[in-house]
C-alpha atoms as a printed R data frame, in Angstrom:
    type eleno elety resid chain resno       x       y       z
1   ATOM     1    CA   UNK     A     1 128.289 119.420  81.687
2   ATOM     2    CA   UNK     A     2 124.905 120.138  83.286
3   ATOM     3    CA   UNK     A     3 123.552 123.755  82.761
4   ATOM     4    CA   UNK     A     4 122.654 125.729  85.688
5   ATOM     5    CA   UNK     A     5 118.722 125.830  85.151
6   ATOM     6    CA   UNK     A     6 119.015 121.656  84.835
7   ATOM     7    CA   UNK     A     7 120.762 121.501  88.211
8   ATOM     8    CA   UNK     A     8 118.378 124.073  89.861
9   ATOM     9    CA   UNK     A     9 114.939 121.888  88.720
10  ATOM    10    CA   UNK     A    10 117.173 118.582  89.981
11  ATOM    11    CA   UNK     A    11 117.320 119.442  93.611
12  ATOM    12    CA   UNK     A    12 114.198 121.399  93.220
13  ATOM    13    CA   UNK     A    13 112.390 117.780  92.808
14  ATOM    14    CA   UNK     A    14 114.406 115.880  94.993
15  ATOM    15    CA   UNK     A    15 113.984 118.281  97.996
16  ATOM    16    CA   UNK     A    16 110.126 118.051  97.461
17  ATOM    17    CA   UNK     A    17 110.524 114.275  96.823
18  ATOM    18    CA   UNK     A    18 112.222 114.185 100.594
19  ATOM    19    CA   UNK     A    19 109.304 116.373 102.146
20  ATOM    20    CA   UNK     A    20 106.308 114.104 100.131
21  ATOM    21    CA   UNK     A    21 105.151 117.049  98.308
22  ATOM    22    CA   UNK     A    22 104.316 117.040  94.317
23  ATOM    23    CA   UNK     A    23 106.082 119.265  92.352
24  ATOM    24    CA   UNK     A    24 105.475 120.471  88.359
25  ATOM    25    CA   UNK     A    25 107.928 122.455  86.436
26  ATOM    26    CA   UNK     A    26 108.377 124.022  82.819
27  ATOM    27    CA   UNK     A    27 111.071 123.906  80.995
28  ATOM    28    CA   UNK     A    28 111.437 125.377  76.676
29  ATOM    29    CA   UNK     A    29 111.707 122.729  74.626
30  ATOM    30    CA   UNK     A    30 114.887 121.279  73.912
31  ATOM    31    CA   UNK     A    31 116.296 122.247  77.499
32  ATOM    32    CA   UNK     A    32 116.967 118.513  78.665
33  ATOM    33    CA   UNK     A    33 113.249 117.671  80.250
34  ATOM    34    CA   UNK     A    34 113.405 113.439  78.645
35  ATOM    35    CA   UNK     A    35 117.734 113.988  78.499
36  ATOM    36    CA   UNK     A    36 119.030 115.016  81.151
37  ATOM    37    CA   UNK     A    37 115.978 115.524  83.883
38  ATOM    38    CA   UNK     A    38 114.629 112.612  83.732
39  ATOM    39    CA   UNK     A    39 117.692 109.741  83.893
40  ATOM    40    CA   UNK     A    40 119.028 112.371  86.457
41  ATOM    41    CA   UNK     A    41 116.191 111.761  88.607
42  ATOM    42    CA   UNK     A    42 115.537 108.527  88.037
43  ATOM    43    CA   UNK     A    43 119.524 108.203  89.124
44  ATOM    44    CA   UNK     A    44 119.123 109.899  92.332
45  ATOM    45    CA   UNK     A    45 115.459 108.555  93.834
46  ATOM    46    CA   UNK     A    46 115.893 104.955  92.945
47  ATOM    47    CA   UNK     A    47 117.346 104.095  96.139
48  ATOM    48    CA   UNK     A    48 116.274 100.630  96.081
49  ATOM    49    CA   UNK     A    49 113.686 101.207  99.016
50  ATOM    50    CA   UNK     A    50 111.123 103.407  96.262
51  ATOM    51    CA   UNK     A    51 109.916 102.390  93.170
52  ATOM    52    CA   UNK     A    52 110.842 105.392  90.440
53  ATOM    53    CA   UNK     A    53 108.295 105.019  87.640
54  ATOM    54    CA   UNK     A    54 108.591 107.056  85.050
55  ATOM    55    CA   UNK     A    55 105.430 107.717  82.900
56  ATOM    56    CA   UNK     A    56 104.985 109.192  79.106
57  ATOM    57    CA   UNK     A    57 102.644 109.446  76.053
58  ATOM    58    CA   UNK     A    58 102.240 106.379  74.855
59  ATOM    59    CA   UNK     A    59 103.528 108.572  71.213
60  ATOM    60    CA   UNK     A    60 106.943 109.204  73.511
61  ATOM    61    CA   UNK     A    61 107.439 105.958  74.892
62  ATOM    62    CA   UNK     A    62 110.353 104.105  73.232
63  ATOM    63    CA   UNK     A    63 111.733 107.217  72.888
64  ATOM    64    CA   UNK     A    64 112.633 107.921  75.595
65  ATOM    65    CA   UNK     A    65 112.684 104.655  76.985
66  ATOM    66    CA   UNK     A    66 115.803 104.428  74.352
67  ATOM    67    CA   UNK     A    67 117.352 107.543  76.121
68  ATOM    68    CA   UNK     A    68 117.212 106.108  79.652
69  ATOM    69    CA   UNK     A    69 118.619 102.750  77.896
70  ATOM    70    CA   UNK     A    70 121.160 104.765  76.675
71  ATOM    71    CA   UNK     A    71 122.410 106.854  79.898
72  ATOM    72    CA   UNK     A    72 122.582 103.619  81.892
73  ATOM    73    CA   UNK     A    73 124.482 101.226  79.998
74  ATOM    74    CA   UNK     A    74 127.967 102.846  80.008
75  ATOM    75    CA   UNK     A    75 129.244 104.228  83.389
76  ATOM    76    CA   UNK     A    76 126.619 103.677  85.630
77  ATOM    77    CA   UNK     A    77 124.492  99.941  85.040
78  ATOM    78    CA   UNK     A    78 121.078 100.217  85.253
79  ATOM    79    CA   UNK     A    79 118.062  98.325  83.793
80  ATOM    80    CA   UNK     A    80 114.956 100.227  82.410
81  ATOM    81    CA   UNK     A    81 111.865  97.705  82.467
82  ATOM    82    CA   UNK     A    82 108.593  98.621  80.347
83  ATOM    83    CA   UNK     A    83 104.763  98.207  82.436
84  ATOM    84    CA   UNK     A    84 102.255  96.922  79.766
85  ATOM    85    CA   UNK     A    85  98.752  95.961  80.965
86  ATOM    86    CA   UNK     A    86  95.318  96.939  79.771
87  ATOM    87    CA   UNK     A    87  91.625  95.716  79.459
88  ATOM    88    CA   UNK     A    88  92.311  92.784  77.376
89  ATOM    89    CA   UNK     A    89  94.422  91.147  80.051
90  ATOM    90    CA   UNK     A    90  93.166  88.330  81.457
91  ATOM    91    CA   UNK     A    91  91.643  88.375  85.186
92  ATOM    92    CA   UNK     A    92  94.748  85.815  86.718
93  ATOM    93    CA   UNK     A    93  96.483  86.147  89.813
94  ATOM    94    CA   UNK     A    94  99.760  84.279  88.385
95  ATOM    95    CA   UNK     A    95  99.460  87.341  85.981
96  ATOM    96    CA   UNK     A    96  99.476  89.999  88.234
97  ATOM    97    CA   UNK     A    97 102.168  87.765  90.897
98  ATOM    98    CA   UNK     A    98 104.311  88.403  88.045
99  ATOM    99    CA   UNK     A    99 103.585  91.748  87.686
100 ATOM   100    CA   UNK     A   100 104.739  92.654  90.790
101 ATOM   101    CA   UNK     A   101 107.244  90.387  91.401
102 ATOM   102    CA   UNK     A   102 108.650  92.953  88.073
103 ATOM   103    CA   UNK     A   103 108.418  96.194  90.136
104 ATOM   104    CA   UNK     A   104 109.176  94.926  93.074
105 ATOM   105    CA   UNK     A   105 112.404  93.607  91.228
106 ATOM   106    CA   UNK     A   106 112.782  96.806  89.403
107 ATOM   107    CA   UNK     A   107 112.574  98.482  93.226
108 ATOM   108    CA   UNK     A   108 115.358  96.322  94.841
109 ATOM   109    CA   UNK     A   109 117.755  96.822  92.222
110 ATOM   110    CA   UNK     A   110 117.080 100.466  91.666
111 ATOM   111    CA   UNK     A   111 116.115 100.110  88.164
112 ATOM   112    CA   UNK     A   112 113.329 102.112  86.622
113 ATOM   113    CA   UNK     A   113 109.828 101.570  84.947
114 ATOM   114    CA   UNK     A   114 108.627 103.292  81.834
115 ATOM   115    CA   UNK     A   115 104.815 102.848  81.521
116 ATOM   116    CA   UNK     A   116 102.457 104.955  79.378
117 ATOM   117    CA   UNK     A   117  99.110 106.378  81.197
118 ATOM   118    CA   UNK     A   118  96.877 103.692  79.605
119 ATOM   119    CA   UNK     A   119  98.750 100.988  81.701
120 ATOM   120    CA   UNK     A   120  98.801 102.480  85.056
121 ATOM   121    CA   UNK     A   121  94.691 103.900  84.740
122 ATOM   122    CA   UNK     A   122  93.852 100.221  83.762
123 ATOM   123    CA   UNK     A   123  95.547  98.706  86.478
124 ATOM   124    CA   UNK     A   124  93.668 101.099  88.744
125 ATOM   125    CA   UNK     A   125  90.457 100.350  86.983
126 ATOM   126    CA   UNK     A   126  90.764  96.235  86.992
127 ATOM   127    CA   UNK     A   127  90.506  96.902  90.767
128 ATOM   128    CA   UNK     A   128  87.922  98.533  90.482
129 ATOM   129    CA   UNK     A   129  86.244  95.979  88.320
130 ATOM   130    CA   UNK     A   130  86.963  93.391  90.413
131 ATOM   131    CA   UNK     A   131  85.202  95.400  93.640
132 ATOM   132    CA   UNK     A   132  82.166  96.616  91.293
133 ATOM   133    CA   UNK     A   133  81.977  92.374  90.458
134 ATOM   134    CA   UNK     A   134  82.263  91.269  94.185
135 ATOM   135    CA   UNK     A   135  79.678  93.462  95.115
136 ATOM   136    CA   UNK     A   136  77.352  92.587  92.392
137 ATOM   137    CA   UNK     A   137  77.470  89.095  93.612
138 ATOM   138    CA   UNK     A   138  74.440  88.140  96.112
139 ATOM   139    CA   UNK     A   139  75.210  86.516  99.257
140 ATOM   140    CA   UNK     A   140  72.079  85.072  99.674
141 ATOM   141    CA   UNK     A   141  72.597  83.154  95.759
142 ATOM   142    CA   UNK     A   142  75.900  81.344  97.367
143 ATOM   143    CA   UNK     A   143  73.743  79.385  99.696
144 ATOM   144    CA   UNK     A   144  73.700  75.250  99.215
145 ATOM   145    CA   UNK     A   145  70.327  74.067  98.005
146 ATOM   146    CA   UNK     A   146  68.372  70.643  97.578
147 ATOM   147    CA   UNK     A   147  68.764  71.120  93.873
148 ATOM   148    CA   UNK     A   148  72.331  69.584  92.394
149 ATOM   149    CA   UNK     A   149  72.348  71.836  89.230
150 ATOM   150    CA   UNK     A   150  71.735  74.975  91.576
151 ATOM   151    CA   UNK     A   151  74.647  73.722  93.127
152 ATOM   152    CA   UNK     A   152  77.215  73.484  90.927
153 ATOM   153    CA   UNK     A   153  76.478  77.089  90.153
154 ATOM   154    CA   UNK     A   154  76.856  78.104  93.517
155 ATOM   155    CA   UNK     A   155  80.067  76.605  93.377
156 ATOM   156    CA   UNK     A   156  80.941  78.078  90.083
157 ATOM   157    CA   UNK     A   157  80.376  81.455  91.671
158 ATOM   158    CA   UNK     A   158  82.015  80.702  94.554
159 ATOM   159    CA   UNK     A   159  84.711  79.906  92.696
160 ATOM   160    CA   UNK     A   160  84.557  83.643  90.747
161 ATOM   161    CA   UNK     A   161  84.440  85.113  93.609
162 ATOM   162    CA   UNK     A   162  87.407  83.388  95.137
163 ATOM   163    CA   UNK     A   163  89.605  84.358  92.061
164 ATOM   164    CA   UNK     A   164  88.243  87.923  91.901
165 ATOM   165    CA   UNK     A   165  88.961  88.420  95.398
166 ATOM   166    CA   UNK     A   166  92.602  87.173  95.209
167 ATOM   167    CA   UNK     A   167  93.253  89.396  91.920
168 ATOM   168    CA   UNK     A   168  91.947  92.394  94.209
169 ATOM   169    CA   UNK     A   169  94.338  91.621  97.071
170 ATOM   170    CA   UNK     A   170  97.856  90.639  94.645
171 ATOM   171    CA   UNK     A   171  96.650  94.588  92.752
172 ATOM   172    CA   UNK     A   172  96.447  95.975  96.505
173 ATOM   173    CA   UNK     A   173 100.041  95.054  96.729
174 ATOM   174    CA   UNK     A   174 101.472  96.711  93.307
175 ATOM   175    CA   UNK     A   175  99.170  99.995  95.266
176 ATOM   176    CA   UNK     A   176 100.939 100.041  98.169
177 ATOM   177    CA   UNK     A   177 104.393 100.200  96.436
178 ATOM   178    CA   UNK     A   178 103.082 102.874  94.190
179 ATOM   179    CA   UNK     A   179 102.026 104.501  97.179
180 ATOM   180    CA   UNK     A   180 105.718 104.427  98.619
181 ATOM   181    CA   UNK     A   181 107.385 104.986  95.332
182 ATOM   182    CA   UNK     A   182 108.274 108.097  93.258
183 ATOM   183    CA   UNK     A   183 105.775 109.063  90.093
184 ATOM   184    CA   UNK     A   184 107.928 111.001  87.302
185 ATOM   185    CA   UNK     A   185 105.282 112.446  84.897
186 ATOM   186    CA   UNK     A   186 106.599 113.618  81.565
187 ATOM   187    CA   UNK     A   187 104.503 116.500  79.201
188 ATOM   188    CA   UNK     A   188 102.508 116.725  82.539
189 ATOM   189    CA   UNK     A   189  99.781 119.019  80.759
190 ATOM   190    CA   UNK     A   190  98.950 116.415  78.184
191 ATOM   191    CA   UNK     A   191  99.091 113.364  80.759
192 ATOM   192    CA   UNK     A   192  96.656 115.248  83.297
193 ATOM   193    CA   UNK     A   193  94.433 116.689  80.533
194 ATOM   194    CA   UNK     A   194  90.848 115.836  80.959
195 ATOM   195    CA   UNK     A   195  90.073 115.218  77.223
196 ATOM   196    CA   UNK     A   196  92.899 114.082  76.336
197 ATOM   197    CA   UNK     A   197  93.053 111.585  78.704
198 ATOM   198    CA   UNK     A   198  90.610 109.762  78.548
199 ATOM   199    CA   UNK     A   199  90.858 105.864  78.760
200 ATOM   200    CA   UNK     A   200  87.803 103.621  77.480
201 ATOM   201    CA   UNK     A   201  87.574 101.234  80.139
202 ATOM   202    CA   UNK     A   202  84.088  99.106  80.042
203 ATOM   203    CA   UNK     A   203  83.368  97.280  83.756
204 ATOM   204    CA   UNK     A   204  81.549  93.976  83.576
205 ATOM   205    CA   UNK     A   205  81.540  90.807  81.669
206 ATOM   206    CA   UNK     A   206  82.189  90.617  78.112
207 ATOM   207    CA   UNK     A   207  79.113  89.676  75.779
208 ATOM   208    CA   UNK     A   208  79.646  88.694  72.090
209 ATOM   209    CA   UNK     A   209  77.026  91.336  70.137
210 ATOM   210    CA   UNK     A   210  73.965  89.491  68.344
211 ATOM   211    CA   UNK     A   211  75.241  87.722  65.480
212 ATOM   212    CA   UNK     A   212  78.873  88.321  66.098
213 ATOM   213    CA   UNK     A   213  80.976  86.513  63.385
214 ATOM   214    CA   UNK     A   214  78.370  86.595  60.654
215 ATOM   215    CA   UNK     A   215  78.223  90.239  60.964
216 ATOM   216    CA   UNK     A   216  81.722  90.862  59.616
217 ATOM   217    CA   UNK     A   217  82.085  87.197  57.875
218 ATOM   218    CA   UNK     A   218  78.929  88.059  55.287
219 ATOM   219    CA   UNK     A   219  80.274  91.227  53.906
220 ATOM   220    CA   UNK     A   220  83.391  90.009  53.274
221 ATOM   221    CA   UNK     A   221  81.978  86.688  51.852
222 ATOM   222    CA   UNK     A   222  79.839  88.879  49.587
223 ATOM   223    CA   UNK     A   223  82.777  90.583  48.000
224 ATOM   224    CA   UNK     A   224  85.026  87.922  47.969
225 ATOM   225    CA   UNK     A   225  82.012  86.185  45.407
């Protein structure tokens, strides 16, 4: 039994869905937002042509990835895959292949994607890591000399560059479905909040700090004496 207010936000977002337009709406706590909204939704635009992702506080995550678990394994199957990436990931394209060979999966058989903000900002930012790299590089520094050891660091960077460029084009692809797909956005005002928000992303290549190791090792050597 659906309550009339529940029904009335439904087709509010799936008639904007159908014209491309964003919509936000309120509801009182308790009224069914992560319940009934959301699996609702999630039931209705997964169509198996758009890719319904479904994003949360990282607090609310398994939440209410349980509840979606739980509407769609009785009367109507449906599988509820998790996006994890940040920082630490390592720059591979087999990594990000199987990335999207997950939503694109998750798109075909109209599943849907729970994924907390961190994930999908640092999945925006790698790309633009791996731009801000390519750019940094010097085509002039690429060009075969008389010298063999300036060589084989041409071809080392050549090689970076390579890689770098292929992650850019497999993350282009995992865009492009975003850009087709639907965006569910739950506690909207905390997701969107520019504090709040905020995800420490560093750009560049990772140093170890002077003395790294020893820093850390000594201390606890001199209390372990």
């Amino acid at each position: 039994m659906l309550r009339e207010r529940q029904v009335e936000m439904v087709e509010s977002f799936v008639d904007s869905c159908s014209k491309g337009e964003s919509r936000v709406q309120q509801m009182i706590m308790g009224a069914g937002k992560t319940t009934v909204v959301g699996p609702l939704l999630a039931l209705i635009l997964a169509d198996g042509e758009s890719l319904v992702t479904q994003v949360m506080p990282t607090a609310l995550l398994e939440q209410s990835r349980n509840v979606l678990r739980s509407r769609f394994s009785a009367v109507i199957s449906k599988r509820v895959y998790t996006l994890n990436f940040d920082r630490s990931c390592e720059d591979s394209v087999e990594l990000i292949a199987k990335l999207f060979a997950k939503l694109d999966s998750a798109r075909r058989t109209r599943s849907v994607v729970c994924a907390p903000p961190e994930a999908i900002k640092s999945l925006m930012l790698k790309f633009v890591e791996q731009l801000h790299s390519l750019e940094q590089i010097d085509i002039l520094q690429i060009e075969p000399t008389e010298s063999l050891r300036t060589n084989k660091e041409i071809v080392r960077l050549r090689d970076i560059m390579v890689a770098r460029s292929d992650m850019s084009d497999a993350l282009v692809r995992i865009y492009q479905m975003w850009k087709k797909g639907v965006l569910i956005m739950d506690e909207v005002d905390v997701l969107l909040h520019p504090l709040r928000s905020e995800l420490n992303f560093p750009i560049g290549n990772k140093q170890a700090i002077d003395l790294s190791g020893y820093r850390w090792d000594l201390p606890i050597h001199m209390l372990d004496c």
